[in-house]
N, C-alpha and C positions, 0 to 999 in steps of 0.2 A: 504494500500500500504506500502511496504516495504523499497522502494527509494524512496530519495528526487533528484532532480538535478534543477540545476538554468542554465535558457538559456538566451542569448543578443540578440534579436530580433530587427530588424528594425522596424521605423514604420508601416507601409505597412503591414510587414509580422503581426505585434503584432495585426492590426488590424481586416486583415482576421481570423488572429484564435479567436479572441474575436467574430466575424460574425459568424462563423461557429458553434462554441458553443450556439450560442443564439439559430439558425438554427437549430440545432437538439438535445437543450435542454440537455445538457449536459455538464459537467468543461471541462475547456480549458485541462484538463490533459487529458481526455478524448477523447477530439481530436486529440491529439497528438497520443495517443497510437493508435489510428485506423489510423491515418496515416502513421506509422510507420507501422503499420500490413497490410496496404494497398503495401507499398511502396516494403516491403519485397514479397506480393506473389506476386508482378510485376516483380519483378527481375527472381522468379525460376520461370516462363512461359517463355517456346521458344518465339523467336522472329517471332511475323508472317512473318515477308518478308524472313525469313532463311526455316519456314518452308514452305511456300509456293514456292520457288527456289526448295528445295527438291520433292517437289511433281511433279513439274514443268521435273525437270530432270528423276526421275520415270515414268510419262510415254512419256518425248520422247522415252526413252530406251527400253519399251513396244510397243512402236510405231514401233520402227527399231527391233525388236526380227525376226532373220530367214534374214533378211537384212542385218546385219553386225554382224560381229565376234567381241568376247569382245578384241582384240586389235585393231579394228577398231574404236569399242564405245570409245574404253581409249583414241588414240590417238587425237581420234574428239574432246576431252573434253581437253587434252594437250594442243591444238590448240587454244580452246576457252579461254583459262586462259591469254594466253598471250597476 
């Protein structure tokens, strides 16, 4: 490894990572960076509850297709925001 950094840990938390490392056999640095590597591809995943809204509103909009004009869709959804 190429860096060093020094972190201030609470109990608690210093504890769980000394657990976790025991747990899967590997240096506390080593926990650190998969959870960091964890914590980042949490981040770039959509938000299930955003994409599930979107789908959500896709097929009502298939639902109503030949039923309403897209200024009737829009203004329905104008309506609903408010």
């Amino acid at each position: 490894m190429t860096h060093r950094t020094t972190f201030a840990l609470d109990e608690a938390t210093a504890q769980r990572l000394k657990r976790l490392a025991t747990r899967w056999r590997v240096s506390q640095a080593e926990v650190v960076r998969r959870s960091v590597d964890l914590a980042e591809r949490e981040m770039t995943r959509p938000d299930p509850d955003v994409e599930d809204r979107i789908n959500s509103a896709r097929r009502l909009r298939e639902s109503l297709k030949g039923r309403m004009s897209s200024t009737e869709w829009l203004e329905m959804i104008r309506q609903g925001r408010r």
